[in-house]
C-alpha positions as CSV (number, residue, x, y, z in Angstrom):
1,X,0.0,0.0,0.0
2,X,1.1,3.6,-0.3
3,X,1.2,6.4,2.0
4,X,3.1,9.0,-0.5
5,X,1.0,10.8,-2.6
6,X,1.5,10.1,-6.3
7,X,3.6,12.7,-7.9
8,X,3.0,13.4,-12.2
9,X,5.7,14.1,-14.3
10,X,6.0,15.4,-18.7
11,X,7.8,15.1,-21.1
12,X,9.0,18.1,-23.2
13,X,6.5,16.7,-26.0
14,X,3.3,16.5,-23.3
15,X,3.9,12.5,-22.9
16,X,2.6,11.6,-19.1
17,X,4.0,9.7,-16.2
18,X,3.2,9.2,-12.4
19,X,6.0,8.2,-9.4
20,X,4.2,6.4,-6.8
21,X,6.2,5.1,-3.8
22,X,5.1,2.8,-1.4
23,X,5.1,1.0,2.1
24,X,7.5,-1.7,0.9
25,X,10.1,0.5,-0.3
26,X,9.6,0.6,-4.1
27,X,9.4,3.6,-6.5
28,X,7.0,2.3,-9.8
29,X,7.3,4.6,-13.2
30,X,3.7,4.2,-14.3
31,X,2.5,5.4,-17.6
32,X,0.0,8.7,-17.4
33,X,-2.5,7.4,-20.1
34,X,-2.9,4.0,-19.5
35,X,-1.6,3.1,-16.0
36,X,1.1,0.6,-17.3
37,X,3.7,0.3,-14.7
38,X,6.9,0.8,-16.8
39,X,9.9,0.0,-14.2
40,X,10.0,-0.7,-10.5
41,X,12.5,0.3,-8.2
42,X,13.9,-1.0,-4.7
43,X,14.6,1.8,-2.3
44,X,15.7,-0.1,0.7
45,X,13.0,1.2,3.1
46,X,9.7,2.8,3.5
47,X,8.5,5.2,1.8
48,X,6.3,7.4,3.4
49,X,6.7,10.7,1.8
50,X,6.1,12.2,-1.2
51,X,9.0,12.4,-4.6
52,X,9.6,15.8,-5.3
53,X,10.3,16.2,-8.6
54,X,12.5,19.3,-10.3
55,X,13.8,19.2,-14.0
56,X,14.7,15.6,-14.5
57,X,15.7,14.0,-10.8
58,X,13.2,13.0,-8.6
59,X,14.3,12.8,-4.5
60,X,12.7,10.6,-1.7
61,X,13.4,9.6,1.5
62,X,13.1,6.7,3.5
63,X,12.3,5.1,6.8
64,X,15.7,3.3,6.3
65,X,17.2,6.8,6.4
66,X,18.2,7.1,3.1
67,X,17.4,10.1,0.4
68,X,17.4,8.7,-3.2
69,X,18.1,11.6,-6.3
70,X,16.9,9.4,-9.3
71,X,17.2,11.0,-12.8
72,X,14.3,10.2,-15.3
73,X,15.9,10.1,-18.9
């Protein structure tokens, strides 16, 4: 289950894209228009927080005291 709130994310061209964490530590890339989860990603804890999201990294932190900077390419 998740306790983050999803967080959306474009392209330059307009293509969607949600980051949604969750409670057993994984960070899914989910496709905007048709909810197809695209990559999954351990992050060695909980997530409980929200991604925040600027240009192309995305940061989280984690109940296993750990802040992830993932860039989207």
């Amino acid at each position: 289950y998740c306790w983050s709130s999803p967080v959306d994310i474009y392209t330059k061209d307009g293509k969607s894209y949600i980051i949604q964490c969750d409670s057993g530590g994984y960070m899914y890339l989910i496709e905007g228009q048709t909810g197809q989860i695209l990559d999954k990603l351990p992050l060695e804890g909980n997530v409980e927080g929200s991604p925040a999201v600027y240009d192309d990294m995305i940061v989280v932190g984690t109940r296993g005291q750990k802040i992830w900077g993932i860039r989207v390419k």
